[in-house]
C-alpha positions in Angstrom: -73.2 17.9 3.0 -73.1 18.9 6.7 -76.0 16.8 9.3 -77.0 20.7 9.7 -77.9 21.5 6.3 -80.0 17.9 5.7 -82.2 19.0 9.1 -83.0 22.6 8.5 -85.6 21.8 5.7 -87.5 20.0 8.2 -86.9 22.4 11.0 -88.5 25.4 8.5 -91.5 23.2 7.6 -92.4 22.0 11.4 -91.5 26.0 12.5 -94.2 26.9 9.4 -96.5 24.6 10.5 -96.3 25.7 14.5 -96.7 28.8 14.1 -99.7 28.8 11.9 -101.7 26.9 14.4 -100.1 29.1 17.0 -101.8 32.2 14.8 -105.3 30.1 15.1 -105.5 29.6 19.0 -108.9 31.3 20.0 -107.8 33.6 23.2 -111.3 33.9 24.2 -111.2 30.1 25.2 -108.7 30.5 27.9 -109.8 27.9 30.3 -110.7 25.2 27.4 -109.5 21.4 28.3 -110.9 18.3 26.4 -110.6 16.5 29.5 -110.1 17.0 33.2 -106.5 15.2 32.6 -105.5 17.8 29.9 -103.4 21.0 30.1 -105.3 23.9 29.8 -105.2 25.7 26.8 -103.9 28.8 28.0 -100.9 26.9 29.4 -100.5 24.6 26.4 -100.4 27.3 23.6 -97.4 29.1 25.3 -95.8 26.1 25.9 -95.7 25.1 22.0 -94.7 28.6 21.7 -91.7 28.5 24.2 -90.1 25.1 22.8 -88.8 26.7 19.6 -86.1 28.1 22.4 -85.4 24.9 24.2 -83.8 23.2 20.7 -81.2 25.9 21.0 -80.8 24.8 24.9 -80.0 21.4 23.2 -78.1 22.9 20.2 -75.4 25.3 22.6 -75.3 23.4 25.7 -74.1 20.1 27.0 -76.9 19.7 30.0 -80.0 21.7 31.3 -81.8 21.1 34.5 -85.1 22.6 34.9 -84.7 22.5 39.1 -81.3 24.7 38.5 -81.3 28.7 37.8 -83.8 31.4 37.6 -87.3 30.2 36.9 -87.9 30.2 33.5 -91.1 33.0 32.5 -93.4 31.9 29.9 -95.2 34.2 27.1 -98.2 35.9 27.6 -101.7 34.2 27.0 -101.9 36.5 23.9 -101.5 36.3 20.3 -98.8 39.1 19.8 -96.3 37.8 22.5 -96.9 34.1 21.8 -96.1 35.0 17.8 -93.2 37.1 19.5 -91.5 34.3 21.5 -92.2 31.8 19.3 -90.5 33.3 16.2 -87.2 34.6 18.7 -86.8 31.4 19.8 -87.5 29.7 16.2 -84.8 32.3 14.6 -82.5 31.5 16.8 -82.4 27.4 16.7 -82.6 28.0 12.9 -79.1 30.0 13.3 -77.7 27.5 16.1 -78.9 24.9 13.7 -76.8 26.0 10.8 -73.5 26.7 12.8 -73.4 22.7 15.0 -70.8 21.0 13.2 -70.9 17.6 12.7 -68.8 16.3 15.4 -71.1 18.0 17.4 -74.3 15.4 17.3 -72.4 12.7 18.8 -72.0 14.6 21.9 -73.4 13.6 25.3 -76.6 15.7 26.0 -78.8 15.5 29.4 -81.5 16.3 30.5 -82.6 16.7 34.3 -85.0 18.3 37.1 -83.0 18.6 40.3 -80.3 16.2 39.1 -82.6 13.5 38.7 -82.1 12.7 34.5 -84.9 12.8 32.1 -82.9 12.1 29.4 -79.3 11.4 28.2 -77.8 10.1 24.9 -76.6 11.8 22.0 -76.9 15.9 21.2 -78.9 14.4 17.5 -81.0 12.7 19.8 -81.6 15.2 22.1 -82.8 17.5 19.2 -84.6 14.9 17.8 -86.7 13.9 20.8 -86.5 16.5 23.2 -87.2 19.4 20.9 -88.7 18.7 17.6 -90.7 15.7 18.1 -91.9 17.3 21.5 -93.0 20.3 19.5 -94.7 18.2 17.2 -96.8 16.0 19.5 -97.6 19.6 21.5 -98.8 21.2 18.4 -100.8 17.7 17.7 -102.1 18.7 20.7 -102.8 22.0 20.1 -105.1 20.8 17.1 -107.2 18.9 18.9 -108.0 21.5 21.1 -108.4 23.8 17.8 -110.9 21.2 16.4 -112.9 20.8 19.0 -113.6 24.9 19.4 -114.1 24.5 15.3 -111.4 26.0 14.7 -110.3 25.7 11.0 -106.6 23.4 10.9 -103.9 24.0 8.8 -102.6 21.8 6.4 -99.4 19.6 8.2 -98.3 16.9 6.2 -100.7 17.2 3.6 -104.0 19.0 3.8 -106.3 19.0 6.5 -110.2 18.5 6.3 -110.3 21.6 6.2 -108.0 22.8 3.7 -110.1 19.8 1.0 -113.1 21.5 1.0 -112.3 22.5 -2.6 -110.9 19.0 -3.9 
């Protein structure tokens, strides 16, 4: 069985998972941070909604550096166009996904910001890292900012307090 095939259950549940607290995030808290040290929420919201594109960065390229090209624009503070950019970008690592052959994860992979390296090893460690746990510990993120504006949680691994109300 190809590497590709074993990750893409994971990659559907984490994508399920992201974009149902993406579908919670109360707009009307825009300025919301749980401490003066955190990201906003209306900058953290489109960010988890924007790194379901960078894993195909990591899935079709050998390199990125984010002081090199056009600045990159980020979705709207908004429900329809964070939905919107989030499931582009998640359709498309899901296709990337399924066509990386094997050969392909050993690959050097780097990461930079104006040539200075953020990371570099392999292109299965790349996705790994850089992309899925990344989106994870944003979305982790993203919860805590959903619980604290009592905000009901979805289930992630298992169900939330929310969701065992009815156990």
């Amino acid at each position: 069985m190809p590497i590709s095939e074993l990750l893409l259950p994971e990659l559907d549940a984490e994508l399920k998972t992201t974009r149902t607290m993406l579908e919670r995030v109360p707009f009307d808290k825009t300025g919301f941070v749980p401490h003066t040290k955190s990201t906003p929420l209306e900058k953290l919201a489109p960010h988890v909604a924007e790194l379901a594109g960078f894993g195909l960065t990591i899935l079709t390229t050998p390199s990125l550096d984010f002081g090199a090209g056009p600045n990159r624009e980020r979705p709207p503070f908004e429900k329809a166009g964070l939905l919107k950019a989030f499931d582009e970008g998640a359709n498309k690592v899901r296709g990337a996904l399924k066509s990386v052959p094997d050969s392909a994860w050993t690959e050097d992979w780097k990461l930079s910001f104006q040539s200075k390296p953020i990371f570099s090893g392999s292109r299965f460690m790349a996705y790994r890292q850089m992309f899925l746990n990344h989106l994870v510990h944003h979305r982790a993120q993203l919860g805590v900012y959903l619980r604290l504006n009592n905000v009901p949680l979805p289930s992630t691994y298992g169900p939330s307090a929310d969701d065992r109300m009815g156990f």
